[in-house]
One Martini backbone bead per residue (centre of mass of N, CA, C, O) as a GRO file, in nm:
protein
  345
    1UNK     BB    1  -3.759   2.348  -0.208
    2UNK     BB    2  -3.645   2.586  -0.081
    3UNK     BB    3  -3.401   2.451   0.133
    4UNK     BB    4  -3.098   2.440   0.151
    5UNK     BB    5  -2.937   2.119  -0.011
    6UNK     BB    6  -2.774   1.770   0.023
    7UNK     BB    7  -2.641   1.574  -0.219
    8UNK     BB    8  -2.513   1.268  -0.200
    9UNK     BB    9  -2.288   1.072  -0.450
   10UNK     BB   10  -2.127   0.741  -0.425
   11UNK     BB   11  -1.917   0.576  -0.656
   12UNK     BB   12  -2.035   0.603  -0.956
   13UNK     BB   13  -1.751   0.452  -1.100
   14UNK     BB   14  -1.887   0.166  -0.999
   15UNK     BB   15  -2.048   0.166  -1.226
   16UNK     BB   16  -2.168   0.051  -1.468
   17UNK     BB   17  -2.183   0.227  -1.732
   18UNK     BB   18  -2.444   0.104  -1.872
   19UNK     BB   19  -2.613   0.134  -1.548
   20UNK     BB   20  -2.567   0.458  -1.520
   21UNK     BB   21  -2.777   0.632  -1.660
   22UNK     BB   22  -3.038   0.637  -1.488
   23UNK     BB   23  -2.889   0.831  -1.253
   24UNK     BB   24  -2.833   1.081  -1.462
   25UNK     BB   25  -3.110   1.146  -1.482
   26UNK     BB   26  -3.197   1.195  -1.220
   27UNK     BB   27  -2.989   1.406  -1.121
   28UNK     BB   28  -3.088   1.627  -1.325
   29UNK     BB   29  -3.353   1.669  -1.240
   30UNK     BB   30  -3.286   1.750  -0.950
   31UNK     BB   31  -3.113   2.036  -1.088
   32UNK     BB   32  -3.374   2.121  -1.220
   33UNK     BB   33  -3.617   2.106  -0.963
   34UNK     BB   34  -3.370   2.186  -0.753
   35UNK     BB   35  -3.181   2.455  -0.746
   36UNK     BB   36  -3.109   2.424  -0.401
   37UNK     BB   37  -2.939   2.215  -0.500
   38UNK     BB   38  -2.659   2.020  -0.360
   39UNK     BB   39  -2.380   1.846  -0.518
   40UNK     BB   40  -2.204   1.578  -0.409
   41UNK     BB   41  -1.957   1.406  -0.547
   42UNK     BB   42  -1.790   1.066  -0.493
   43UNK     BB   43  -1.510   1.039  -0.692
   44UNK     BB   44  -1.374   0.960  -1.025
   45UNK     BB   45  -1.329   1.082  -1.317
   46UNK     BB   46  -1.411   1.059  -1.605
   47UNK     BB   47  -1.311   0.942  -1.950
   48UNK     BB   48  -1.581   1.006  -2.144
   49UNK     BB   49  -1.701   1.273  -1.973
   50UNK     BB   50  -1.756   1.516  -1.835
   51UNK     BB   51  -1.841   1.427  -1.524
   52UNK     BB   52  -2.091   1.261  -1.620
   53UNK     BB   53  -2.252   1.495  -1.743
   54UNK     BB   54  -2.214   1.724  -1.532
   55UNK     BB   55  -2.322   2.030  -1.482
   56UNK     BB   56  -2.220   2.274  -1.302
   57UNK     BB   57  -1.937   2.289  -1.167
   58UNK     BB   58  -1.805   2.424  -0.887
   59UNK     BB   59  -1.558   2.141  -0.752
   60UNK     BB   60  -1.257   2.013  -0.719
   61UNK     BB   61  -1.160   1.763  -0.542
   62UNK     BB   62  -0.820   1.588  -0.421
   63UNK     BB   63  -0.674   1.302  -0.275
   64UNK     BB   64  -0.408   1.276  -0.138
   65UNK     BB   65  -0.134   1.121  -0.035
   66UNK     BB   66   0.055   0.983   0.200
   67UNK     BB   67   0.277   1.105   0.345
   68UNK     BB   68   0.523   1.001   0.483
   69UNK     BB   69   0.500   1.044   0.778
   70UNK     BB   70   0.205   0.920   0.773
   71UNK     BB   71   0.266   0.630   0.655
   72UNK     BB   72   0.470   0.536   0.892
   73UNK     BB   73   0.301   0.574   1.140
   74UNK     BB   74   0.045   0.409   1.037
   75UNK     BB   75   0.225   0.163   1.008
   76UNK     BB   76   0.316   0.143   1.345
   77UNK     BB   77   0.039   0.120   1.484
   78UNK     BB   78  -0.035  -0.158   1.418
   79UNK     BB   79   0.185  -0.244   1.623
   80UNK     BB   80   0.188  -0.430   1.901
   81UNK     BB   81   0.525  -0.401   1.928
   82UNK     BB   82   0.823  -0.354   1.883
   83UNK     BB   83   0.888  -0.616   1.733
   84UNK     BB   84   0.628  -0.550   1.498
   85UNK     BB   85   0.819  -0.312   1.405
   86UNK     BB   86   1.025  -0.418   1.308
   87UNK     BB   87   0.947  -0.556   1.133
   88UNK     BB   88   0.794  -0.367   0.928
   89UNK     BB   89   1.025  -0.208   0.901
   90UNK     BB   90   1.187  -0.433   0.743
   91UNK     BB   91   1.057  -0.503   0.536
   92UNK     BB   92   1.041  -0.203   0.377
   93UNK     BB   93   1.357  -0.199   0.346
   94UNK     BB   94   1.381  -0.481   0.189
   95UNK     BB   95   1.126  -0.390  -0.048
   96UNK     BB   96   1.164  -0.076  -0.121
   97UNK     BB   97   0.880   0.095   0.019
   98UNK     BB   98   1.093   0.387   0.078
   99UNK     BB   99   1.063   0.495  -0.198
  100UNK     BB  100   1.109   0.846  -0.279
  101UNK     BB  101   0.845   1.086  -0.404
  102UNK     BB  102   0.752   1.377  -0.547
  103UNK     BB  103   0.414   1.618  -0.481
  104UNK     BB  104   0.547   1.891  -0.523
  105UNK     BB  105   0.621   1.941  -0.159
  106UNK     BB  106   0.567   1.635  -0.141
  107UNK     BB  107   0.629   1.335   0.033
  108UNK     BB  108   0.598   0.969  -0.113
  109UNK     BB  109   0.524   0.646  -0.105
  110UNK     BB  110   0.409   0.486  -0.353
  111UNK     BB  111   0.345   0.198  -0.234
  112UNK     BB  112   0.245   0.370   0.037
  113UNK     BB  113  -0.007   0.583   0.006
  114UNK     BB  114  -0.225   0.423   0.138
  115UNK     BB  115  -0.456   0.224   0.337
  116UNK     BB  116  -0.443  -0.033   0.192
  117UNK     BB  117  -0.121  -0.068   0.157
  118UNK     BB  118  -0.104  -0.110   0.429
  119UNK     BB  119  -0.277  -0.375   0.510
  120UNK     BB  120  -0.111  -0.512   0.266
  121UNK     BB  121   0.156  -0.512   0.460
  122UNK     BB  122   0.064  -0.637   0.719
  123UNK     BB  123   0.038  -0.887   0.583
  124UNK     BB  124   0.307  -0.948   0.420
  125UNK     BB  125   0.474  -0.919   0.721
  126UNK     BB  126   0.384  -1.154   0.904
  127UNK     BB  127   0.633  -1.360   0.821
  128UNK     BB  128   0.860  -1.191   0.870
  129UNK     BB  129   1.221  -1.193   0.963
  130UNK     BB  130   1.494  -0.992   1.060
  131UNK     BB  131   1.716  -1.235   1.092
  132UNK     BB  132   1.701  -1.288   0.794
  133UNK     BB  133   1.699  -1.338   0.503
  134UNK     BB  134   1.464  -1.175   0.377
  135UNK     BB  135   1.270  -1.239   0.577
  136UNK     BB  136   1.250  -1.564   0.508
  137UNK     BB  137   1.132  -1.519   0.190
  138UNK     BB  138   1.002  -1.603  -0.085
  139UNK     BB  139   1.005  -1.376  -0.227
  140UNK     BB  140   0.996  -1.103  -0.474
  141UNK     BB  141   0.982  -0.796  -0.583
  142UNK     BB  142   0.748  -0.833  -0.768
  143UNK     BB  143   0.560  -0.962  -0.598
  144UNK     BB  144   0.521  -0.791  -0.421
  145UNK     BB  145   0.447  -0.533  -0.574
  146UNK     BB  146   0.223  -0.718  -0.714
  147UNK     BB  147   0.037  -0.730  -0.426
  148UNK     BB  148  -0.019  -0.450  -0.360
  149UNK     BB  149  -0.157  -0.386  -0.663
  150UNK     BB  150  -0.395  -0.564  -0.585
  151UNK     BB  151  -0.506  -0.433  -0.359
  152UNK     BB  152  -0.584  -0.159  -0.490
  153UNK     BB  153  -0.768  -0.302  -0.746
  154UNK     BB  154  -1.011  -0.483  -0.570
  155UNK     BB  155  -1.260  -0.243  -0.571
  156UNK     BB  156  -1.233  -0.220  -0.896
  157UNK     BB  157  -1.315  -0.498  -0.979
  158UNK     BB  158  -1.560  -0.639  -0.882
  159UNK     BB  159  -1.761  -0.571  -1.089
  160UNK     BB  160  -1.550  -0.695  -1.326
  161UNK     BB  161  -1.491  -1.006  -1.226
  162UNK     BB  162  -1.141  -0.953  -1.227
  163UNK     BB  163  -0.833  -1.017  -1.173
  164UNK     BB  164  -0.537  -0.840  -1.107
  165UNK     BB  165  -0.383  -0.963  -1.322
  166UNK     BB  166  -0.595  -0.879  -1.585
  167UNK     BB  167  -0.493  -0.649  -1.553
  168UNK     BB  168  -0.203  -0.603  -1.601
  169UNK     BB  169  -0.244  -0.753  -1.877
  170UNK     BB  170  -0.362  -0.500  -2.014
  171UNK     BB  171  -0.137  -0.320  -1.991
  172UNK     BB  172   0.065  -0.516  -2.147
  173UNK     BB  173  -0.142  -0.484  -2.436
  174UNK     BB  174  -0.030  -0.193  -2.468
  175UNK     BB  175   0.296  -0.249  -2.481
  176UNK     BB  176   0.296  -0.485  -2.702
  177UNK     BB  177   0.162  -0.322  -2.938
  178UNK     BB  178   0.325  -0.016  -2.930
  179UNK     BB  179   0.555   0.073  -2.683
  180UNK     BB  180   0.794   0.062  -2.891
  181UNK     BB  181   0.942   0.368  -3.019
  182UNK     BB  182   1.206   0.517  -3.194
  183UNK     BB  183   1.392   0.424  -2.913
  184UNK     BB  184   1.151   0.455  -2.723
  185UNK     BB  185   0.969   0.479  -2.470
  186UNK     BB  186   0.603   0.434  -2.423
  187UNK     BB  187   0.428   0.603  -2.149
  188UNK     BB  188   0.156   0.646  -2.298
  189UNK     BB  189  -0.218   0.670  -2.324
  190UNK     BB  190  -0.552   0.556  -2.412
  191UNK     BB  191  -0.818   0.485  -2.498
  192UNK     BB  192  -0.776   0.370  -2.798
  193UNK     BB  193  -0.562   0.187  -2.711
  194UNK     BB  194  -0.700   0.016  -2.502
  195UNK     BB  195  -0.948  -0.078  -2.696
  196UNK     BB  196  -0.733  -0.231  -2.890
  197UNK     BB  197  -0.624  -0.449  -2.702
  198UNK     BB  198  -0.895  -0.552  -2.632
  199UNK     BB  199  -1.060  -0.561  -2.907
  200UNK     BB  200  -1.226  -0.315  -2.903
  201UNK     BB  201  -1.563  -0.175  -2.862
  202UNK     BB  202  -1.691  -0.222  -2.574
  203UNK     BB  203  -1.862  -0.257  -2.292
  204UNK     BB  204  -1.633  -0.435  -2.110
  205UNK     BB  205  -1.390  -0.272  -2.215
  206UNK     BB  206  -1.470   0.028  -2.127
  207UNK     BB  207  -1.438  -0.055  -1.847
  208UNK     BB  208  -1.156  -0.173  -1.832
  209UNK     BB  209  -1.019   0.111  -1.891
  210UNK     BB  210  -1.174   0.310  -1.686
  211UNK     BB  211  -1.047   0.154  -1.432
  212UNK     BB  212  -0.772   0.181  -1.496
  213UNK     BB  213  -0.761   0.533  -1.513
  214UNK     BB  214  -0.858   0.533  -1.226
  215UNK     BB  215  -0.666   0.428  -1.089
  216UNK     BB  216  -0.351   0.424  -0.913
  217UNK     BB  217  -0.163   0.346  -1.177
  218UNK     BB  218  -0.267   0.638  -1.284
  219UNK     BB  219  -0.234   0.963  -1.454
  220UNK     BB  220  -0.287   1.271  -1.602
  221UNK     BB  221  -0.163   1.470  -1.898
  222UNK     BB  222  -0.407   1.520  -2.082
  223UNK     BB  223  -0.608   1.763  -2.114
  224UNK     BB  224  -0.794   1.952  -2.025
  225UNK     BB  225  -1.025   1.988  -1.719
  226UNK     BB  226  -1.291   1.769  -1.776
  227UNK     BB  227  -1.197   1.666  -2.092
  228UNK     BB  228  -1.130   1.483  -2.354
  229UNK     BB  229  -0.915   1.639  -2.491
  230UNK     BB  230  -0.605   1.517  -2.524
  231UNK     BB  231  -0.623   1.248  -2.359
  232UNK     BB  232  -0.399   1.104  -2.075
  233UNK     BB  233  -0.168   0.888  -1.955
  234UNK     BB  234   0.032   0.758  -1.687
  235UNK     BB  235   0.186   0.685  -1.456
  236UNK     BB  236   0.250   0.749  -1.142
  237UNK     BB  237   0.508   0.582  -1.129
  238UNK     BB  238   0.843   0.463  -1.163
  239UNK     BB  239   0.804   0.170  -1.049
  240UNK     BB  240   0.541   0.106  -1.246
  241UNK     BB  241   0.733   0.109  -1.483
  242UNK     BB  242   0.949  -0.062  -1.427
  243UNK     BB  243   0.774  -0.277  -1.401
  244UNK     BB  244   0.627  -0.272  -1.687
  245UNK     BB  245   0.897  -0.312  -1.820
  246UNK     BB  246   0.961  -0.596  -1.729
  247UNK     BB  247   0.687  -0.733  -1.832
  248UNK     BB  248   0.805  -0.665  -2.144
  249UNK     BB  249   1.076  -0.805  -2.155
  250UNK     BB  250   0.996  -1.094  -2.070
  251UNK     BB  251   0.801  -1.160  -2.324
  252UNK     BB  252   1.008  -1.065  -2.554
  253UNK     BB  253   1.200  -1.258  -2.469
  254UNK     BB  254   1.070  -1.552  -2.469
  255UNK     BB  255   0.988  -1.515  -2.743
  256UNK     BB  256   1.256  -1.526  -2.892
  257UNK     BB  257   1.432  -1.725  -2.718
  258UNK     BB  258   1.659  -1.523  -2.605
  259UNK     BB  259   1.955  -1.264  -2.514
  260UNK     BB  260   1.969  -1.037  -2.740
  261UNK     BB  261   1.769  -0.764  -2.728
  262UNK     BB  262   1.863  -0.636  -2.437
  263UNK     BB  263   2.070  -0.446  -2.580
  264UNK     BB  264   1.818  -0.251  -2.673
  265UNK     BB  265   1.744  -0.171  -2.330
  266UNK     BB  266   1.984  -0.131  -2.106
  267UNK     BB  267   1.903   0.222  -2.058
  268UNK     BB  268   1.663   0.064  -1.827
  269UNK     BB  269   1.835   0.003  -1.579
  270UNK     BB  270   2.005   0.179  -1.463
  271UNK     BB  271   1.831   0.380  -1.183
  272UNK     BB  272   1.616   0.167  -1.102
  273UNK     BB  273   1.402  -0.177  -1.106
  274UNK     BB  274   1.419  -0.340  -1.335
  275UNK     BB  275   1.584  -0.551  -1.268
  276UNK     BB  276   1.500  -0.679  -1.014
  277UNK     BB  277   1.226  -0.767  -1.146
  278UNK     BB  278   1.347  -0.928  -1.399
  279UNK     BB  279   1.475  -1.152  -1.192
  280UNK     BB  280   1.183  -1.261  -1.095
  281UNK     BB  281   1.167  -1.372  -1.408
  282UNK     BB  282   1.245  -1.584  -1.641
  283UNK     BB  283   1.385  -1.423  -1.844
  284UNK     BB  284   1.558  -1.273  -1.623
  285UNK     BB  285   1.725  -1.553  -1.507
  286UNK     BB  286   1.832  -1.640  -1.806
  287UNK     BB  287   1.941  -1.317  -1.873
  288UNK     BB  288   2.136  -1.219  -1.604
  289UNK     BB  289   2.387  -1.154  -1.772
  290UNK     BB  290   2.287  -0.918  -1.965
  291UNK     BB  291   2.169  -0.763  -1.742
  292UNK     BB  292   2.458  -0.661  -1.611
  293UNK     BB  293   2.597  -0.575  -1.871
  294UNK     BB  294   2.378  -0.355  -1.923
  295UNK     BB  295   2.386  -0.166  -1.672
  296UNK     BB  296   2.700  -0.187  -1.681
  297UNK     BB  297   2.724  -0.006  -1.914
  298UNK     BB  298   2.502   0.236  -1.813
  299UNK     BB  299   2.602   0.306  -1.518
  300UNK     BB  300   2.562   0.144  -1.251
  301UNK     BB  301   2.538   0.074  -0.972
  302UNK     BB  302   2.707  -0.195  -0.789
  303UNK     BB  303   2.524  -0.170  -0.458
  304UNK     BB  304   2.209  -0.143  -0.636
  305UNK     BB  305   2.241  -0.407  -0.841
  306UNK     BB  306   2.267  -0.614  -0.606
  307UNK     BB  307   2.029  -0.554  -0.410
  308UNK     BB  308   1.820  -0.619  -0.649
  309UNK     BB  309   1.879  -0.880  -0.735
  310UNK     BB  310   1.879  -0.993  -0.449
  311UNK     BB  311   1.532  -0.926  -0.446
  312UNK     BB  312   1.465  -1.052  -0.713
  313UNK     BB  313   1.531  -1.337  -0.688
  314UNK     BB  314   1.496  -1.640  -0.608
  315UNK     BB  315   1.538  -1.782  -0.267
  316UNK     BB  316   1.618  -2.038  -0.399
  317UNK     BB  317   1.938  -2.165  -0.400
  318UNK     BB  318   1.941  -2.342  -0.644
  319UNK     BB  319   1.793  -2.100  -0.819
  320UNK     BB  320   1.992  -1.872  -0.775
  321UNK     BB  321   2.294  -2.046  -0.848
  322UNK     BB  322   2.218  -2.103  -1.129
  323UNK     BB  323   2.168  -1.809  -1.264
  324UNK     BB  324   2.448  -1.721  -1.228
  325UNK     BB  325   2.658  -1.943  -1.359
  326UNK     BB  326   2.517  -1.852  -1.618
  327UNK     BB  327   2.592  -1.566  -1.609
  328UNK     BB  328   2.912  -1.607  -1.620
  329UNK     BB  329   2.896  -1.762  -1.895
  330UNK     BB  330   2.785  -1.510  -2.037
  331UNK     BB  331   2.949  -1.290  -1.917
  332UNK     BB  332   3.161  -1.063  -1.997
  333UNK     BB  333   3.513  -1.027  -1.967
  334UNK     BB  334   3.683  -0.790  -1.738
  335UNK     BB  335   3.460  -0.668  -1.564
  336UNK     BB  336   3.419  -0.506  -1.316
  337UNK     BB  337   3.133  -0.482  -1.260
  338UNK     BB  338   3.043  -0.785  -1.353
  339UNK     BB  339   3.211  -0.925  -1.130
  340UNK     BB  340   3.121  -0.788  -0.862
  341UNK     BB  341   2.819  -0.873  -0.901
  342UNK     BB  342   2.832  -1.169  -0.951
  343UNK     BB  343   2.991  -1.288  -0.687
  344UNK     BB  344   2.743  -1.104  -0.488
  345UNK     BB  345   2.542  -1.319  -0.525
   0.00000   0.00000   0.00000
């Protein structure tokens, strides 16, 4: 009780919101009878109240992203010779998953930023040939990047003992729900948009909310620091929003039956990866020849808008051969960037 200790407390945001209270009752008394203790508690800020109710908090570090440099590094180094290395970093590259972001002035990859995501890299090259188109892989861009994604959220969520595809479905049905308003994309979140989407305020929603915005796919951008008060979430970067934008606008075009509606979302498509995402789900496969014509209608790069089609299309020869012949039969004629983007498939 004299000399100064510390006390670690680990994970804490794992634990059922219901079950977490015995524990934070705990730290309380051991902060008020033993003044000499320092708490140091490792894990992610809570989302319904500062810090978990603990007062006096003296300092909050944040685990950044592992920059660029160190991401490839460390993902060669698992390489067992030379040739494990070149598939691993073809793997990469062919699955656009060196596209970079930067945070302050560091560089870093979104899809790999962390050592989960490499490991996620290591399973899921283990297949590639680099000698062959998309390294003889049946996946899609969608896949293999909602891959990486459920490996990232597999430790958030075990406690909730539901699959990352249901997390996933969480998020689409806060974009369902009221994502798109008055011509603009709307990317932000809150607690209330998420339990009413989820069904409303109840014990099992509040964690299912929790655990999606402490997770790898959102970052936090309102409210002072610590407080709840005007807290807002957003994705964490442009690739996981264009992936969700891909799985909103399959949802949308499904649900209508048709490829009306796609040309009111065209400006979401060039310059970013929802075409490339869009085109390995059914119904952007569908609507092929639409998403061509709008991508290239707001200016889409056509050399970039081939690649990622490339790498969306699904692998299978006779299914992505009838997705184009349809495409073409439906895309307007004489457009140059429709044409050749068309032909290139």
């Amino acid at each position: 009780g004299r000399s100064r200790w510390i006390l670690t407390v680990d994970s804490l945001d794992e634990v059922a919101p219901t079950v977490r209270g015995p524990a934070l009752v705990m730290l309380q008394g051991l902060l008020a009878k033993y003044p000499s203790m320092q708490l140091v508690y490792l894990g992610r800020p809570s989302i319904y109240e500062p810090y978990y109710g603990i007062a006096d908090l003296q300092a909050v570090l944040e685990i950044a992203p592992l920059d660029c440099g160190r991401a490839r590094s460390a993902l060669l180094r698992k390489a067992s010779d030379r040739a494990d290395r070149d598939r691993m970093d073809g793997f990469v590259r062919t699955w656009r998953l060196d596209r970079q972001a930067v945070m302050g002035q560091q560089c870093y990859y979104p899809l790999i930023a962390t050592y989960r995501d490499l490991e996620a890299v290591q399973r899921l090259a283990a297949t590639f040939d680099p000698a062959k188109e998309r390294g003889g892989q049946a996946h899609t861009l969608a896949e293999v990047h909602q891959a990486i994604l459920a490996e990232r959220l597999r430790k958030e969520l075990s406690e909730l003992k539901i699959e990352a595809e249901e997390a996933l479905s969480a998020v689409d049905k806060m974009l369902l729900a009221d994502g798109y308003q008055d011509g603009e994309w709307n990317l932000t979140f809150s607690v209330k948009r998420c339990l009413a989407a989820e069904g409303g305020d109840s014990d099992r929603n509040r964690h299912v909310c929790e655990e999606l915005f402490q997770s790898v796919m959102f970052e936090r951008i309102g409210g002072n620091k610590g407080t709840l008060k005007g807290a807002e979430w957003q994705f964490a970067h442009q690739s996981l929003a264009d992936l969700f934008m891909a799985r909103w606008l399959n949802a949308a075009l499904t649900k209508a039956g048709d490829c009306q509606g796609l040309a009111d979302h065209a400006k979401v498509l060039p310059g970013k990866e929802v075409a490339g995402y869009l085109a390995g789900m059914p119904a952007g496969q569908k609507c092929l020849g639409q998403v061509v014509a709008g991508a290239c209608g707001e200016g889409a790069k056509v050399e970039d808008l081939i690649a990622q089609l490339r790498q969306g299309l699904p692998a299978d020869a006779a299914v992505r051969s009838a997705a184009v012949q349809a495409a073409k039969a439906a895309a307007p004629k004489g457009n140059t960037c429709v044409d050749t983007v068309l032909a290139k498939l």
